[in-house]
Structures are given as structure tokens and as C-alpha cells.
C-alpha positions as CSV (number, residue, x, y, z in Angstrom):
1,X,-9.0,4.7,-10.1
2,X,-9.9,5.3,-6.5
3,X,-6.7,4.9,-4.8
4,X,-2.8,4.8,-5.6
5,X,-0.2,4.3,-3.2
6,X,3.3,3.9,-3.1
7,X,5.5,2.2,-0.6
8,X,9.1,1.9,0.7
9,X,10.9,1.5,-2.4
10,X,10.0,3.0,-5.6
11,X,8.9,-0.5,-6.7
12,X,6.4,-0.7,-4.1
13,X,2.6,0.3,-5.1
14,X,-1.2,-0.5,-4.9
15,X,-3.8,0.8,-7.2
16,X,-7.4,0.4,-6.0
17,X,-10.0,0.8,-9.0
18,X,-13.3,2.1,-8.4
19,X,-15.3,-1.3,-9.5
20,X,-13.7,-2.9,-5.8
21,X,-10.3,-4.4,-8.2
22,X,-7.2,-4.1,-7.5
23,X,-3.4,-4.5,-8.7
24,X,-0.1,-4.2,-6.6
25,X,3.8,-4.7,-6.5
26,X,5.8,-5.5,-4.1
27,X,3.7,-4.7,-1.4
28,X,4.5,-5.2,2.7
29,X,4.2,-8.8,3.6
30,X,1.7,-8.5,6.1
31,X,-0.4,-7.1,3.6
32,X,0.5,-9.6,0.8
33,X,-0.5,-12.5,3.3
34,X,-4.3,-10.7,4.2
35,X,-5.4,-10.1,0.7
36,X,-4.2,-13.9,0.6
37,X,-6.5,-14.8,3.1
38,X,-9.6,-12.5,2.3
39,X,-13.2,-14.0,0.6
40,X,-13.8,-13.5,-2.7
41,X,-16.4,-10.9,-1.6
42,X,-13.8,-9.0,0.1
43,X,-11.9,-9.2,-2.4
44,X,-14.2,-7.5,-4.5
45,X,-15.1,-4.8,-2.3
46,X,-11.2,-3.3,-1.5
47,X,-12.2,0.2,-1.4
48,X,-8.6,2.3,0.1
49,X,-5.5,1.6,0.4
50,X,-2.3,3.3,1.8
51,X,1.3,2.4,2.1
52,X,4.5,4.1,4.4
53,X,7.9,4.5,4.0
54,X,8.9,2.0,6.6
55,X,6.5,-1.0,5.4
56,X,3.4,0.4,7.1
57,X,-0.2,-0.3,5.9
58,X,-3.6,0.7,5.7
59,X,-6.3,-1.1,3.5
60,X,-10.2,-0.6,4.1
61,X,-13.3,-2.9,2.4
62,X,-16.3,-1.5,1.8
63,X,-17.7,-3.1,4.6
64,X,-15.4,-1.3,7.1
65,X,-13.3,-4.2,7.5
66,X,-9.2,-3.3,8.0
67,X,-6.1,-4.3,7.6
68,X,-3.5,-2.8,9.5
69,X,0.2,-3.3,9.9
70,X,3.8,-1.9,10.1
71,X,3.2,0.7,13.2
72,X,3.5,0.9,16.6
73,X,0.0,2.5,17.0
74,X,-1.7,0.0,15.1
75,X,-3.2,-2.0,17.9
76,X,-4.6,0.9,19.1
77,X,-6.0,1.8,15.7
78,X,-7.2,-1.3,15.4
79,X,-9.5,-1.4,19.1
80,X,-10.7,2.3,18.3
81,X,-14.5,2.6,18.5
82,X,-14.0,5.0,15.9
83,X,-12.2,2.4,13.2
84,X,-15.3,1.9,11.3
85,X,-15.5,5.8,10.4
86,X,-11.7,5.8,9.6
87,X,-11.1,6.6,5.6
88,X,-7.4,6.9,5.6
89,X,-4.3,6.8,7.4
90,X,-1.6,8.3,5.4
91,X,1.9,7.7,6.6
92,X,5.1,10.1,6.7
93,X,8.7,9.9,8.4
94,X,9.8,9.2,11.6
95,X,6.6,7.2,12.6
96,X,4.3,10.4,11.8
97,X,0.6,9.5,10.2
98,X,-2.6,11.1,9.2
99,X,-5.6,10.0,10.4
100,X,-8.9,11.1,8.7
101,X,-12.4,9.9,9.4
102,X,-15.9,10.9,9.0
């Protein structure tokens, strides 16, 4: 396993495995709808993922494609030069997060 995350409710998860799979429950819609929409190759090369306690996302490829969702900063996040040396963002209360990158 490379990545477990847990969400709003205690029903809400993502598990990302090393070998790219994945398996989730009840996850943010936003996040439902782009792991929908990815390829088959990026659906194969999910390397992160994190969830908040207000619906807030984070997931990362290996090919330093994201998906972001559910925060007010996210746009910003998003057009950072920076986004494709981003490894995490973990998300707390009261529209507090963690950034870490390389």
C-alpha cells in the first residue's frame, strides 16, 4: 500500500496500492467524476491520494498530473509553477492544509 486516506465521514476512504491500483468508498464527487474521466493509463499510474474533512481532495499520477477539489486555495494550487513538485497536501479543520513538495 502506498497511500490511505480517509474523508468526511468515517465511510469515506481511498487506498492507493503501490502497483498504480486503487480502491475507494464514498469518495468526494468531484473526485468520483475525474477518476471517471481519466485514461486507462492514468488510471494505472494513481500514485497519492489525500482526502479532508469538508470534502476536499488531493490525488497525484505518476506523471504529475492532479486533481484538485473542495478548497478555496485550489485554483491557486492548481496554476503554481511549483504543482509538479507537489507530493501531498494533507488537509485539517477550519480550511487549514499541509503542503509538501520536493
Amino acid at each position: 500500500i502506498s497511500t490511505v486516506a480517509f474523508g468526511e465521514s468515517f465511510s469515506s476512504w481511498m487506498v492507493v496500492y503501490k502497483d498504480g491500483g486503487w480502491a475507494y468508498e464514498d469518495i468526494p464527487r468531484g473526485l468520483s467524476d475525474s477518476i471517471d474521466r481519466m485514461s486507462s493509463s492514468e488510471r494505472s499510474d494513481v500514485e497519492a491520494c489525500t482526502l479532508g474533512p469538508d470534502g476536499e481532495y488531493f490525488l497525484k499520477t505518476t506523471t504529475n498530473t492532479l486533481w484538485l477539489g473542495g478548497h478555496h486555495l485550489m485554483d491557486e494550487i492548481r496554476d503554481s509553477k511549483l504543482k509538479t513538485r507537489f507530493t501531498s497536501i494533507v488537509f485539517g479543520e477550519g480550511d487549514t492544509y499541509l503542503l509538501r513538495y520536493t
